[in-house]
N, C-alpha and C positions, 0 to 999 in steps of 0.2 A: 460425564466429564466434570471436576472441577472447575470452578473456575475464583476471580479474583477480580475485588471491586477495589477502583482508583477512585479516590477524590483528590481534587482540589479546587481551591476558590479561586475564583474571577469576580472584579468588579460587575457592577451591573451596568454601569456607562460602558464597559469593552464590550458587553453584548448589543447595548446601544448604539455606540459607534457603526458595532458589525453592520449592524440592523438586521441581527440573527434571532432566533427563540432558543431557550436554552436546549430545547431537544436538536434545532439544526446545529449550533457549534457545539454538540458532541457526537452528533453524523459526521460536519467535515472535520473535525477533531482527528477522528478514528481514520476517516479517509487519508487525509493526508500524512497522518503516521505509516498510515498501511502501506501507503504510497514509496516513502521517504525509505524504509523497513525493507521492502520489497527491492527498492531500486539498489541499496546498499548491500544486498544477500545476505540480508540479517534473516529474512521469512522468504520463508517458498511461495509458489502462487500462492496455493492452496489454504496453506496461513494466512496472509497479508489478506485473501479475499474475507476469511471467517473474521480477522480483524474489524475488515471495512463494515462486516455486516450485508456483505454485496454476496450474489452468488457468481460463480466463477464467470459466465457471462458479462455479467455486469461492469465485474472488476477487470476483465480484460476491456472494456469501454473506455473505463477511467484511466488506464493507462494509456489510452490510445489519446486517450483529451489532455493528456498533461503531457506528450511525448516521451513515455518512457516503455524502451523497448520491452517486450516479451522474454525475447531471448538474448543475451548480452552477454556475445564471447568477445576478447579482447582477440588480437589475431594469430596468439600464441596459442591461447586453447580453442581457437577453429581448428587449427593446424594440428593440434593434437589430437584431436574428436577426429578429424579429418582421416590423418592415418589408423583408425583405428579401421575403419573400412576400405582400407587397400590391402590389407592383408590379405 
């Protein structure tokens, strides 16, 4: 697999402030992208986890710690998944 390296600069007071090391703000970095990603159906689990760096386990933890559901049908597409199994 390819892949692609991101930089960019941050102060070193914003990692002070954090009172993070620069390896944990670019753990929650990625976490919370993966998070934000994930919650918007921009990535599938299974993305958003290799994002986070979590394995699917994990990353179903982390959404359970920030309340963001699993599975997230609006009531229009329950309803449509729904009939698909009445047939």
């Amino acid at each position: 697999m390819r892949t692609a390296q991101i930089n960019f600069e941050i102060s070193e007071s914003l990692l002070h402030a954090l009172n993070e090391s620069r390896e944990e703000f670019i753990q929650h970095l990625r976490l919370f992208t993966a998070l934000q990603l994930f919650k918007n159906h921009k990535l599938s689990f299974g993305q958003a986890a290799e994002l986070a760096g979590m394995n699917r386990e994990r990353f179903l933890i982390e959404l359970d710690n920030y309340d963001i559901d699993f599975i997230d049908y609006d009531v229009s597409e329950l309803e449509e998944e729904l009939k698909r199994f009445r047939v």
